[in-house]
C-alpha positions in Angstrom: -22.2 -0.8 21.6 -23.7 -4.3 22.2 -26.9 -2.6 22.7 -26.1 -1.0 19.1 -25.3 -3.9 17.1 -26.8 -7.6 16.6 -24.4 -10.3 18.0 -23.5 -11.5 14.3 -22.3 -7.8 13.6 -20.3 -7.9 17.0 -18.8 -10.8 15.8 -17.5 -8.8 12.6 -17.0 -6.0 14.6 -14.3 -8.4 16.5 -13.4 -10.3 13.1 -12.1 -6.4 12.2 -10.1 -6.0 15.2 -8.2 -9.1 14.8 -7.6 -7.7 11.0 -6.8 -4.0 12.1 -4.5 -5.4 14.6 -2.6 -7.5 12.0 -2.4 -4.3 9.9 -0.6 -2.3 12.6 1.7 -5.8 13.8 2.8 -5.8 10.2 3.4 -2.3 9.5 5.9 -2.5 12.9 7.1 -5.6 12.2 8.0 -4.3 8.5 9.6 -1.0 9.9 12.0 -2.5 12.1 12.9 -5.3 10.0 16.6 -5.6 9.8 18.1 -5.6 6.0 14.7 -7.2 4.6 12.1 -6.5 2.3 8.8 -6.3 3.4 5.1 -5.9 1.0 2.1 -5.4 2.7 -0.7 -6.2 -0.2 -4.2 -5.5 0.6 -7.3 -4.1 -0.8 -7.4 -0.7 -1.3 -8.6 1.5 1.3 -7.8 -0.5 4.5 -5.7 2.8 6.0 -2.2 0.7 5.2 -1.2 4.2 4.7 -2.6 6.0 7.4 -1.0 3.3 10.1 2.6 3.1 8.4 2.4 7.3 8.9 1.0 6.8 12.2 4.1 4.5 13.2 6.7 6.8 11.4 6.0 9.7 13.5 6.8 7.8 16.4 10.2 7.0 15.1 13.2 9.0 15.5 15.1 8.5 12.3 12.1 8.8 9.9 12.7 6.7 7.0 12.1 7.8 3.1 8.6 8.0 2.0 7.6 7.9 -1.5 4.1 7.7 -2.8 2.3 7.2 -6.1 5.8 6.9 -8.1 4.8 7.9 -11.8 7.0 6.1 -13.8 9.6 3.1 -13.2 12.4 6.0 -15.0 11.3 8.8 -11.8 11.5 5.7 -9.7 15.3 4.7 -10.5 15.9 8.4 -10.5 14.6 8.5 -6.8 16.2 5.4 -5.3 19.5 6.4 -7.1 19.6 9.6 -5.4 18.4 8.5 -2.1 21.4 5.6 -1.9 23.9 8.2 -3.2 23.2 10.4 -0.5 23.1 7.7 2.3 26.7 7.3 1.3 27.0 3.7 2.4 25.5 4.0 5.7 21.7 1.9 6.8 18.9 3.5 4.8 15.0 2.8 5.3 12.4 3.6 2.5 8.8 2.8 2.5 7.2 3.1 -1.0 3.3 3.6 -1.1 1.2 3.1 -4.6 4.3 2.2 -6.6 2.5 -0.6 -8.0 4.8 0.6 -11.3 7.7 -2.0 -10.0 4.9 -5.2 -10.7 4.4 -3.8 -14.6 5.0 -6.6 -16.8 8.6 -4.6 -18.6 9.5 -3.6 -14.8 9.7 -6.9 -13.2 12.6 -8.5 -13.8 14.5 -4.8 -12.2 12.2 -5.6 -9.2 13.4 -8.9 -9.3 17.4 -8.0 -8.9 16.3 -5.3 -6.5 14.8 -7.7 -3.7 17.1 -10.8 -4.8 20.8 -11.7 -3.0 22.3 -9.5 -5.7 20.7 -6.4 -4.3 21.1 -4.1 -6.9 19.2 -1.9 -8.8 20.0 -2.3 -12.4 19.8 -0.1 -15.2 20.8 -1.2 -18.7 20.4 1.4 -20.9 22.4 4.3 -21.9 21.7 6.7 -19.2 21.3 9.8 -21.0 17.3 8.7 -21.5 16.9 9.4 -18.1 18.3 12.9 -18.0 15.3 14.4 -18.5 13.7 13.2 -15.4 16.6 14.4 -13.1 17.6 18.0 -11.5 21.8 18.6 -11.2 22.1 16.3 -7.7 20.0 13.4 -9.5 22.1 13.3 -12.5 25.3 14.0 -10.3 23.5 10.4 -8.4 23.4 8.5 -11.4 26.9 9.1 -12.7 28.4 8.5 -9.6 27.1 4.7 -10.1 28.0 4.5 -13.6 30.7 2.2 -15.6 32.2 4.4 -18.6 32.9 1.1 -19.9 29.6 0.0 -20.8 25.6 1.3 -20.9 23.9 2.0 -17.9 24.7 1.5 -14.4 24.3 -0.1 -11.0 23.3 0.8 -7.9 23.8 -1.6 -4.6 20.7 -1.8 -2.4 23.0 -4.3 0.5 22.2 -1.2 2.9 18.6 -0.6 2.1 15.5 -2.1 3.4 12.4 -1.6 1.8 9.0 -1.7 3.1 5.9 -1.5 0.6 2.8 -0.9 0.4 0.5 -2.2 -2.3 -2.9 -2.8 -3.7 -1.4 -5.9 -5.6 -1.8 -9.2 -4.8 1.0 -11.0 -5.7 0.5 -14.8 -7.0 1.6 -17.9 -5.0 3.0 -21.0 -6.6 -0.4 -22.7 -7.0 -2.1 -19.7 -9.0 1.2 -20.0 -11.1 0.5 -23.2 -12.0 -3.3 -23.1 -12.9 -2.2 -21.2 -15.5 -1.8 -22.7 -19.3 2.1 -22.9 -19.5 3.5 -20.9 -22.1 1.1 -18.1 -21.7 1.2 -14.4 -21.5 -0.3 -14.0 -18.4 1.8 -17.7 -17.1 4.8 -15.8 -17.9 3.8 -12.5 -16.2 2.1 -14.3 -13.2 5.5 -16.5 -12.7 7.5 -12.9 -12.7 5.2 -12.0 -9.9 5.5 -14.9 -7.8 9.2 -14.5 -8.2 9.1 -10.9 -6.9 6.6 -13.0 -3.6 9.1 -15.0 -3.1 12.2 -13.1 -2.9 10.9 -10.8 -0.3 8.5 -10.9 3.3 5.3 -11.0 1.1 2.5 -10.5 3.9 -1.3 -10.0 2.1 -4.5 -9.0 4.5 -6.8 -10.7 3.0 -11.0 -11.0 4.2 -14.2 -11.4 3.4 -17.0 -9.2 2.5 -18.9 -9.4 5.4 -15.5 -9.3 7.6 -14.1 -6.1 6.0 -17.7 -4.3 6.9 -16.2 -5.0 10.7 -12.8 -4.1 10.0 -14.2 -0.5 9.2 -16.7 -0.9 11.3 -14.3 -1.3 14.1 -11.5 1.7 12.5 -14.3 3.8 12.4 -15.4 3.4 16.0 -11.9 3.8 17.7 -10.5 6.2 15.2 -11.3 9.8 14.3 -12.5 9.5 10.9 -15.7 10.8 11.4 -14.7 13.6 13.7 -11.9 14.8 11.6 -14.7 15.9 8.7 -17.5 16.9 11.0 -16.2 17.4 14.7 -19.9 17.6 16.1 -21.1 14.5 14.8 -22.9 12.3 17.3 -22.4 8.8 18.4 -25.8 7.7 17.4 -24.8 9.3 13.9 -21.6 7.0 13.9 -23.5 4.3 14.3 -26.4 5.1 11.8 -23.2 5.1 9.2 -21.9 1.3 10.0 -25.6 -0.2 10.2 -26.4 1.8 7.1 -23.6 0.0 5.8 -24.2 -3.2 6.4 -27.5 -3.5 5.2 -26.1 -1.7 2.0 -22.8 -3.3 2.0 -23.6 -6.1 -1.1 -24.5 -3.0 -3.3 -22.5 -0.4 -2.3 -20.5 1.2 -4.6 -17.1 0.7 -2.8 -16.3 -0.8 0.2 -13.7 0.8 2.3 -12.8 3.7 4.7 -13.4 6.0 2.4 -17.0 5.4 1.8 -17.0 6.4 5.2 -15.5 9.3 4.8 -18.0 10.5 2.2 -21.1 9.5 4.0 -19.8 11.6 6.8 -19.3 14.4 4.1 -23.1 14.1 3.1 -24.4 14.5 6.7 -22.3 17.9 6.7 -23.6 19.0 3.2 -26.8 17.7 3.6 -27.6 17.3 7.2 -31.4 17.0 6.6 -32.0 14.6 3.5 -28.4 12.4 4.0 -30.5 9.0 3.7 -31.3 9.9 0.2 -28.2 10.9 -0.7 -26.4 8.0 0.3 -29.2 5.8 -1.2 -28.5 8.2 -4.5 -24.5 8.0 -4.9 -23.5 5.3 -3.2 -25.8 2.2 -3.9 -25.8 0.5 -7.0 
């Protein structure tokens, strides 16, 4: 591989492993944390998805998995049901792309879920949500409710969360650049509250350092392969230096451009180059 690549792209290349190795430290770290609440914020397309399965299937108890939660309504339905049927004993969920709990009307119920409360809090009459639920979700969400006033409440003491997330959540600092009084002050200081309530952990890199974090993935993972098993080695590498010439105007920057290159030297094994020059260069 040295023979491959320059010495500065080695130096990425090894600038991505420390990066991909994070990833994977956190993604443990957040699965075995004991009655916490882990986010892992990144840039999308880093694979926090693809490792947080990866560990999961080395677990025996596999926790919850939900992904790409529609609405913060399908969301309470969910969690309701999953605590109701947990029935008081330790319950692990790991949420991926429900970026709807850091909406700007859904934060402050993020905020109680993930504070020393714990509690997932709905304050509406509950027959609104009715219509998102089959027989065993409604059946959930009466279970937690009070006939003596609108809504209901659902304890979270036995739950640990770990999320995934495209969001970058705002520290104190960013908070306070803002003009106080604000829209976005107010929704930004909402944020931060959510950051610090829970194990906020962000992978965060340059440009030139997340060309060697998927440099690196792709070289000692099977991303290529899994789309076109006889690709070659040279053919790998002809993908990452294409890349980092390109990388500056490439239409997105991430695994999956790698995936689709590797899709054009299937589809069009003898003009690929042009393709790639075509779609994927701006």
């Amino acid at each position: 591989m040295s023979q491959v690549f320059t010495i500065d792209q080695m130096n990425l290349i090894n600038k991505g492993a420390f990066h991909h190795n994070k990833l994977k430290n956190l993604v443990k770290a957040g699965m075995t944390a004991n009655n916490d609440t882990t986010i892992i914020s990144s840039c999308p397309g880093l694979g926090k998805s693809y490792e947080t399965e990866q560990f999961m299937n080395t677990l025996t108890n596999k926790p919850l998995f939900f992904a790409g939660t529609p609405s913060m309504p399908a969301y309470i339905v969910d969690i309701t049901t999953a605590v109701y049927l947990a029935n008081n004993n330790p319950l692990f969920v790991v949420q991926d792309d429900c970026d709807v709990l850091f909406l700007d009307n859904n934060t402050n119920t993020t905020k109680k879920m993930f504070d020393q409360t714990k509690t997932l809090k709905y304050n509406k009459v509950t027959t609104g949500l009715k219509a998102f639920c089959n027989e065993l979700q409604w059946e959930a969400i009466q279970h937690f409710t009070d006939p003596k006033r609108a809504g209901f409440e659902v304890p979270l003491h036995n739950v640990n969360f770990l999320i995934l997330t495209n969001r970058h959540l705002p520290t104190i600092n960013e908070v306070n650049a803002l003009p106080n009084g604000s829209k976005k002050h107010s929704v930004q200081t909402d944020l931060h509250a959510i950051r610090r309530r829970v194990n906020y952990q962000e992978i965060t890199m340059s440009d030139d350092e997340l060309w060697g974090y998927v440099a690196y993935t792709t070289l000692n993972s099977q991303i290529c392969q899994n789309i076109l098993p006889a690709i070659t080695q040279t053919q790998v590498e002809q993908i990452l230096i294409w890349c980092f010439y390109n990388w500056k105007d490439c239409t997105e920057r991430n695994l999956s451009l790698i995936e689709k290159l590797t899709k054009d030297i299937k589809t069009y094994p003898n003009n690929y180059l042009d393709m790639w020059n075509i779609n994927y260069v701006q």
